[in-house]
N, C-alpha and C positions, 0 to 999 in steps of 0.2 A: 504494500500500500504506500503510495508517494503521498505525504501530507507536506503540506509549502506552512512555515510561520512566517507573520510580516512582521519585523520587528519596528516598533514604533515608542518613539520616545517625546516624553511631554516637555513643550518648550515652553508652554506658558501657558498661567491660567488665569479665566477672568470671572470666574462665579460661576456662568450659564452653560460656560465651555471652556474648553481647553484646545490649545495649538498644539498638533502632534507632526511631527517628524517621521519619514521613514527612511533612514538613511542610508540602504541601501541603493534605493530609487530616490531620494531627495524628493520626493511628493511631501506635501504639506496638504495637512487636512485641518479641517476643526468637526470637533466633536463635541453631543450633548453631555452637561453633566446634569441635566433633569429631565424629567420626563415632562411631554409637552401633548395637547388632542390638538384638531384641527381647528384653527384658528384664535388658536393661543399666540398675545405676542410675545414673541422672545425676547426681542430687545427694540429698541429705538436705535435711529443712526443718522447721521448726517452727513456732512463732505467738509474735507478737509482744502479741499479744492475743485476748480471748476475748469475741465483744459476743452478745446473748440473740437479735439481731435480724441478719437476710442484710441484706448488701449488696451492691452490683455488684463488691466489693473483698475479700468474703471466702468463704470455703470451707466447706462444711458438713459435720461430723464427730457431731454426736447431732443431737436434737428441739433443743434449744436453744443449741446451740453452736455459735459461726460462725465460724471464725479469721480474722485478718489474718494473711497468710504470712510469715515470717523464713527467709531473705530477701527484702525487700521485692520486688527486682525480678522475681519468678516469680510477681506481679500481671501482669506483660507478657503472660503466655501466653495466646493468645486462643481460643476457641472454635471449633471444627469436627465437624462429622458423621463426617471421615475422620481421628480422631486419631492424634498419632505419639505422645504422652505419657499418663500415667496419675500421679495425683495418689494415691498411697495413702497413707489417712490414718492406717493401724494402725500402719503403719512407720513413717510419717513418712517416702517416699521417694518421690522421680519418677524412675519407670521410664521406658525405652522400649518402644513397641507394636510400633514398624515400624522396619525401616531409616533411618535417619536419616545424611545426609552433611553436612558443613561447610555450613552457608550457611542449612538448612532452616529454616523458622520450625519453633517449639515451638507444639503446638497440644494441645487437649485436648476432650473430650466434656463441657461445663461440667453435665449431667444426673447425670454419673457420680460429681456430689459433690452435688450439690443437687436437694433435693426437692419445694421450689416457691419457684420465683426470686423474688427482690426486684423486678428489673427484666427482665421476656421479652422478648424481641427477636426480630427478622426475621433468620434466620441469611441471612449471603450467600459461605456458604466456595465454593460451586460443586464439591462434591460429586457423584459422582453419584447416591448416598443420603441426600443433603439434605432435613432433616425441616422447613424452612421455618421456623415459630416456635417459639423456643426458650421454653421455660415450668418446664420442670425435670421431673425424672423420674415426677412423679406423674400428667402429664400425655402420658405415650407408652405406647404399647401392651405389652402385656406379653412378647409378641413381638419387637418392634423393641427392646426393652430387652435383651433375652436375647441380641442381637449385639455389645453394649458391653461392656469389663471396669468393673466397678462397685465403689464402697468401700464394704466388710461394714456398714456406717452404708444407704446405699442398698438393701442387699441384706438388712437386716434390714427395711425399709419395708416391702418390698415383701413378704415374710414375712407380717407384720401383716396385710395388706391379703390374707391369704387364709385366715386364721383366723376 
């Protein structure tokens, strides 16, 4: 029997969560340290800054607004097709989607803030509604969008785009 351990070590903790390291892979995660139901919030968050251009490190809230998160480490939370969190940018809050227990990584729909990536990438969450390459909301069906929670910013886009 081949069993794989990831080793993960904790670089920092802020109450609701912890930043973990795998330093094999140098992935960074954040993970719950409570249990959460759906539409619990988790935390409040702001921007620490406001740049005209996306990057792999910030969140999209209009056409040209792309925050850096405050606080910083809610950068950790990685992308998946099967999200347990929701970034809403009107509130400024991250909800919970799903059940969430002690230990769970924080994960997000990175489409459901942005409209066309800086950087796409090959999603590998192992979903079983895994969309493959992530490119950003402009770029998935109108369908397949309609099963996401999306920020009024996305969902005005997509408004646009039918007038």
């Amino acid at each position: 029997m081949n069993t794989t351990t990831i080793t993960t070590v904790v670089i920092s903790n802020h109450g609701f969560a912890e930043k973990l390291l795998q330093p094999e892979s140098n992935h960074h995660l954040l993970v719950s340290a409570r249990a959460y139901q759906p539409g619990d919030i988790i935390t409040n968050f702001g921007s620490s800054e406001i740049h005209k251009q996306p990057s792999k490190y910030t969140v999209q809230v209009a056409n040209d607004q792309h925050i850096i998160l405050s606080p910083e480490f809610l950068q950790y939370i990685n992308h998946s097709c099967n999200p347990n969190v929701f970034f809403n940018t009107s509130t400024m809050e991250l909800t919970a989607l799903q059940p969430i227990t002690p230990g769970d990584e924080f994960t997000f729909f990175y489409p459901s803030t942005e409209w066309d990536m800086a950087e796409p990438f090959n999603c590998l969450c192992g979903s079983a509604n895994c969309l493959g390459v992530i490119k950003g909301a402009k770029n998935i069906a109108p369908a397949v969008l309609d099963t996401y929670k999306l920020t009024n910013f996305i969902q005005q886009k997509r408004m646009q785009l039918k007038d």
